[in-house]
C-alpha positions in Angstrom: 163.0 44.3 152.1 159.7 45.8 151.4 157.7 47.7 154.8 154.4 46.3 155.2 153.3 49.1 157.6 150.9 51.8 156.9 150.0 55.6 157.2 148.1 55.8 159.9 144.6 57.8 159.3 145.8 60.9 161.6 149.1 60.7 160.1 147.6 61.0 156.1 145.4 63.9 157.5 148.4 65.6 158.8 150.1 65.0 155.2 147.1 66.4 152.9 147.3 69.4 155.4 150.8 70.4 155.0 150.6 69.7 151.2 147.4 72.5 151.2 149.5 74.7 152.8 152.5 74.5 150.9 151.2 74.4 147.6 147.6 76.2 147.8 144.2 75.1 147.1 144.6 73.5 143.8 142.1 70.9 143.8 139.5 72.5 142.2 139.5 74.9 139.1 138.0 78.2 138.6 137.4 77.1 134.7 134.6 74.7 135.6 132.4 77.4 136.8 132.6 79.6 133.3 133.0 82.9 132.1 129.9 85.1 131.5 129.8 87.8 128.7 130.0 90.9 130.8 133.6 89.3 132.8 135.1 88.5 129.5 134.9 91.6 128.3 135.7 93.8 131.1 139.2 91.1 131.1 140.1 92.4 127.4 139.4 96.3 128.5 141.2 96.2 131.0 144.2 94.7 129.0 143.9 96.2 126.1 141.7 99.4 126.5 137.9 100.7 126.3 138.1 101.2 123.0 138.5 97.5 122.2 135.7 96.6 122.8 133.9 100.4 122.2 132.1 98.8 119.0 131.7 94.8 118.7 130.8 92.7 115.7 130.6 89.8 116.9 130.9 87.7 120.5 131.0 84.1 120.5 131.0 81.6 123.1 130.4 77.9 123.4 129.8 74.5 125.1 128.3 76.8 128.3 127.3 74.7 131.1 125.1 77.1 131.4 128.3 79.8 130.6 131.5 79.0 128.5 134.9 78.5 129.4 136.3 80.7 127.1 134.8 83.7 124.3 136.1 85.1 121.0 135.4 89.0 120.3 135.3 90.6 116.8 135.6 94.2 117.5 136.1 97.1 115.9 139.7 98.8 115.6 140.9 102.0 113.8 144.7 101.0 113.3 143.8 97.7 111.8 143.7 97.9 107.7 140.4 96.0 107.5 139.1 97.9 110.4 138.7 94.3 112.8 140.7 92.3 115.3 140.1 88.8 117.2 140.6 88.7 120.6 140.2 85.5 122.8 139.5 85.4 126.8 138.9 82.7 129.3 139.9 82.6 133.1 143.4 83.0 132.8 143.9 86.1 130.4 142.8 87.9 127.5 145.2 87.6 124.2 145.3 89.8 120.9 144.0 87.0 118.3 144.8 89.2 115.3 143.6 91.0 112.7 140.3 89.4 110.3 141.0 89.5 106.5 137.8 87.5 105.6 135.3 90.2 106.0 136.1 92.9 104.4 136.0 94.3 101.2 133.8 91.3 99.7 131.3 90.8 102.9 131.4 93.5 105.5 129.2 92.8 108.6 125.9 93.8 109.6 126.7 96.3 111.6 128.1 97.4 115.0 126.8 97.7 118.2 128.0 99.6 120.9 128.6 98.2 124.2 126.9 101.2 126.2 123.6 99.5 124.5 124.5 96.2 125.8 121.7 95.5 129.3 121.4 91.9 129.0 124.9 89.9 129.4 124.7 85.9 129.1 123.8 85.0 132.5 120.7 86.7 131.7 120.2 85.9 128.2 120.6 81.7 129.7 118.3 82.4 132.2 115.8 83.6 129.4 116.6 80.8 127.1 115.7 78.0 129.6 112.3 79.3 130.6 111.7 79.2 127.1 112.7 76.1 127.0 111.2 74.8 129.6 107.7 76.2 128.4 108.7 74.2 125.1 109.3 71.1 127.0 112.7 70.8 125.9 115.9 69.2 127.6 118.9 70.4 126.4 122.8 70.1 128.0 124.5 72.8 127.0 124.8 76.5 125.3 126.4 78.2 122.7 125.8 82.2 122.5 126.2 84.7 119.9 126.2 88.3 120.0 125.4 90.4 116.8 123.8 93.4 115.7 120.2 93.8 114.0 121.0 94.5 110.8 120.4 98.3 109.7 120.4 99.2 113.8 122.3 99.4 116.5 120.0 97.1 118.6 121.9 94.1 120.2 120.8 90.6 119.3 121.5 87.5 121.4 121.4 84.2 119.5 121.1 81.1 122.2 121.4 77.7 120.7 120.4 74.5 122.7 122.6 71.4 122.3 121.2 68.1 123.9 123.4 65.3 125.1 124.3 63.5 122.0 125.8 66.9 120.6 122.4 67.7 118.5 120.9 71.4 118.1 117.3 71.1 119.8 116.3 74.8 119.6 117.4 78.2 119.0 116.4 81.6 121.1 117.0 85.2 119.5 116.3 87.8 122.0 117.3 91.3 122.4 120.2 92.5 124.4 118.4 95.4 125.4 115.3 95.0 127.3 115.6 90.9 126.6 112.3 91.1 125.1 112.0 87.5 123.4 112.3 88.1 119.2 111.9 84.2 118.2 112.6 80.4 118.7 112.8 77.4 116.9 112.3 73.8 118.2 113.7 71.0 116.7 111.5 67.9 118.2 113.5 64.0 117.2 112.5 60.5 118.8 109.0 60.3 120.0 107.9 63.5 119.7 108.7 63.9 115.7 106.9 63.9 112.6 104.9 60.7 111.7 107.6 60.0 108.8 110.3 59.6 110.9 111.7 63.2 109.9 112.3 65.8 113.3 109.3 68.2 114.0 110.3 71.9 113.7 108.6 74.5 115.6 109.2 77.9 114.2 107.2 81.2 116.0 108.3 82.8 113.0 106.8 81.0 110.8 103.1 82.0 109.0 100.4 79.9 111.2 99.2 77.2 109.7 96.2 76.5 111.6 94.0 78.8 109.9 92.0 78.0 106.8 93.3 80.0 104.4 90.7 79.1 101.3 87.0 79.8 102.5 83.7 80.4 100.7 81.7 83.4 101.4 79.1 81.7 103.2 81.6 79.9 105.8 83.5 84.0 106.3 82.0 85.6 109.3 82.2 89.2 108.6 82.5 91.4 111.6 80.8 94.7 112.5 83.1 96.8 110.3 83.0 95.8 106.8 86.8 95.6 106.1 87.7 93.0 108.6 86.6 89.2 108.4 86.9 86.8 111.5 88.2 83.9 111.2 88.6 81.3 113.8 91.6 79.1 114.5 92.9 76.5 116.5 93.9 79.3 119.7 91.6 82.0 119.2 89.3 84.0 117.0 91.4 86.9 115.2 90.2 89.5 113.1 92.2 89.7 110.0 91.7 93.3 108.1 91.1 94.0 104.4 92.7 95.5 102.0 90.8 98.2 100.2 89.9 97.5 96.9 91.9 98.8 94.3 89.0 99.4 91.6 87.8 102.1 93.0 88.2 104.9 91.1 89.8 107.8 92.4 88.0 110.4 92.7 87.9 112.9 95.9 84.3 113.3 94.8 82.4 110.6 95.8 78.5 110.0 95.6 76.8 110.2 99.3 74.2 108.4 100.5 71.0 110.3 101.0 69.5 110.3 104.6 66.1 108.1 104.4 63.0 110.3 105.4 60.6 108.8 107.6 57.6 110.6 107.0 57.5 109.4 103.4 57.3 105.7 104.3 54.6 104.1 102.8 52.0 102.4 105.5 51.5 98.5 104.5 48.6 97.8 101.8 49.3 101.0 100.0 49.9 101.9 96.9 52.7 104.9 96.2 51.4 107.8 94.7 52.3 108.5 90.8 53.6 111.8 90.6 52.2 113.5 87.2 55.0 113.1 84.5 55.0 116.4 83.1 56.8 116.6 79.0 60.2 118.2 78.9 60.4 121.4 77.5 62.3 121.2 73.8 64.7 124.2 74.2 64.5 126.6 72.1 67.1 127.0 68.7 69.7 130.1 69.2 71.0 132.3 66.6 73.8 129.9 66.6 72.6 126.5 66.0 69.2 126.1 64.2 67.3 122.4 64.1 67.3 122.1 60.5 63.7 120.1 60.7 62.1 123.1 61.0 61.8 126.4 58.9 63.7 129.8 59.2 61.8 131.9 61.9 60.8 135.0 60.3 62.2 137.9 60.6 60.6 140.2 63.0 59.9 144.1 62.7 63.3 145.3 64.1 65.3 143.8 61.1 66.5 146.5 58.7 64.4 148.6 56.7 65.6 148.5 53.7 64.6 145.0 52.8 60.6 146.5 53.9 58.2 146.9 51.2 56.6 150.1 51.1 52.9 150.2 52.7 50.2 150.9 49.9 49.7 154.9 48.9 53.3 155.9 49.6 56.0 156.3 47.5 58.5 153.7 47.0 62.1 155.7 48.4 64.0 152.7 48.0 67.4 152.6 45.9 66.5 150.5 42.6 68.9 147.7 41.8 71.7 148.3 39.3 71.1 147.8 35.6 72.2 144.3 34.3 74.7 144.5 31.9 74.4 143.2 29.0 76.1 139.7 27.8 
């Protein structure tokens, strides 16, 4: 026959209480609450060593809510013949995920960092992300973070993408693990707030700006006091954009300058400058060496040789005759 009594309330009460006693507080998981960058790590060192995660390539999480459930590490490792391992972590322990053949020889990666340089973990780099966000005006659900070198440094990078509800990327936040200084964003703007075709509006601080007028004429360029620069207003503020210096200069360290104006030759209004007398340049005169060939042989004067003198009248002629001429 089936009972048709029931529990009474105090007598449920005293049931859920000796169940919570006898088998611990259950209810609830610890996974819902995620796992932040610097608690995942410190769960593989102490498993497997500091010198697992010494040197990191890569750490990836994602689906945070704002932190993930679980990460995967690409770390540097000495035994390994391609020089990388894969190890996974969420609440409940770290495990060894092997070693990566994908990377090496054909595509090594950008570099390492080293976790000593490592100041800004996730909770940090989330908390970062949404104000940007929020200055953006843009709603997003959840969070999936990367952690990577700067290529040709040792500088951490944090990449923090923003997934809405519907599973779509809505904006991406690169900011530096070190001081968390803010490095660039993109926005990715869909439904009423997108382009007038239809296609989504992408915000990119990167990008060159597009606001200023890049083709002017010379009478709508406002130079500024120093002649190199040119002001140019856009739609924030005015910026002074330098100039190059021109490259058809020649170059020569000895350069023409300016002479200093003198004041006490300015000319009072209604007069008339003074003509200096132009006075004829001198011809020079022909050397021994070149000879204008306009104009006759100079003479020779008394000093030239004295053999070649005819004899003054009355005195006898002591010069050497000529040689006979022979005869044909």
């Amino acid at each position: 026959m089936k009972s048709n009594r029931t529990l009474s309330k105090p007598l449920i009460s005293f049931v859920v209480l000796a169940l919570t006693l006898s088998f611990g507080p259950a209810v609830v998981s610890q996974d819902d609450s995620g796992l932040s960058s610097r608690e995942a790590l410190k769960m593989i060192s102490d498993r497997y060593g500091e010198a697992s995660v010494e040197w990191i390539v890569e750490l990836r999480g994602k689906g945070g809510v704002p932190q993930p459930k679980g990460w995967s590490l690409l770390a540097y490792d000495e035994k390994a013949p391609r020089l990388l391992a894969w190890f996974q972590v969420d609440r409940r322990k770290a495990v060894d995920d092997g070693l990566d053949d994908e990377l090496y020889p054909k595509n090594p990666p950008a570099g390492y960092l080293n976790l000593k340089d490592l100041r800004v973990d996730s909770k940090a780099a989330f908390t970062i992300a949404e104000g940007q966000a929020s200055n953006a005006r843009m709603g997003f659900d959840e969070l999936n973070y990367s952690l990577k070198v700067r290529e040709y440094s040792r500088e951490p990078i944090w990449l923090v993408e923003l997934v809405d509800a519907n599973g779509m990327l809505v904006g991406k936040v690169f900011l530096s693990g070190k001081d968390g200084e803010v490095l660039r964003t993109v926005w990715i703007y869909r439904g009423d707030q997108a382009r007038p075709d239809g296609l989504p509006l992408i915000i990119d601080s990167a990008v060159p700006r597009t606001e200023v007028t890049r083709i002017r004429s010379s009478r709508n360029q406002t130079p500024s006091e120093n002649s190199n620069s040119i002001r140019i207003s856009d739609a924030d503020s005015n910026r002074t954009i330098p100039l190059l210096p021109l490259t058809t200069e020649p170059s020569n360290p000895r350069k023409i300058q300016p002479m200093e104006r003198d004041a006490s030759r300015d000319i009072p209004a209604g007069e008339k400058p003074a003509v200096a007398p132009s006075n004829p340049i001198p011809e020079p005169e022909p050397t021994d060496r070149l000879r204008d060939m306009r104009r006759p042989a100079p003479k020779p004067s008394g000093a030239d040789n004295p053999i070649f003198k005819k004899p003054a009248t009355g005195t006898p002629d002591t010069r050497i005759p000529p040689p006979p001429i022979p005869p044909r």
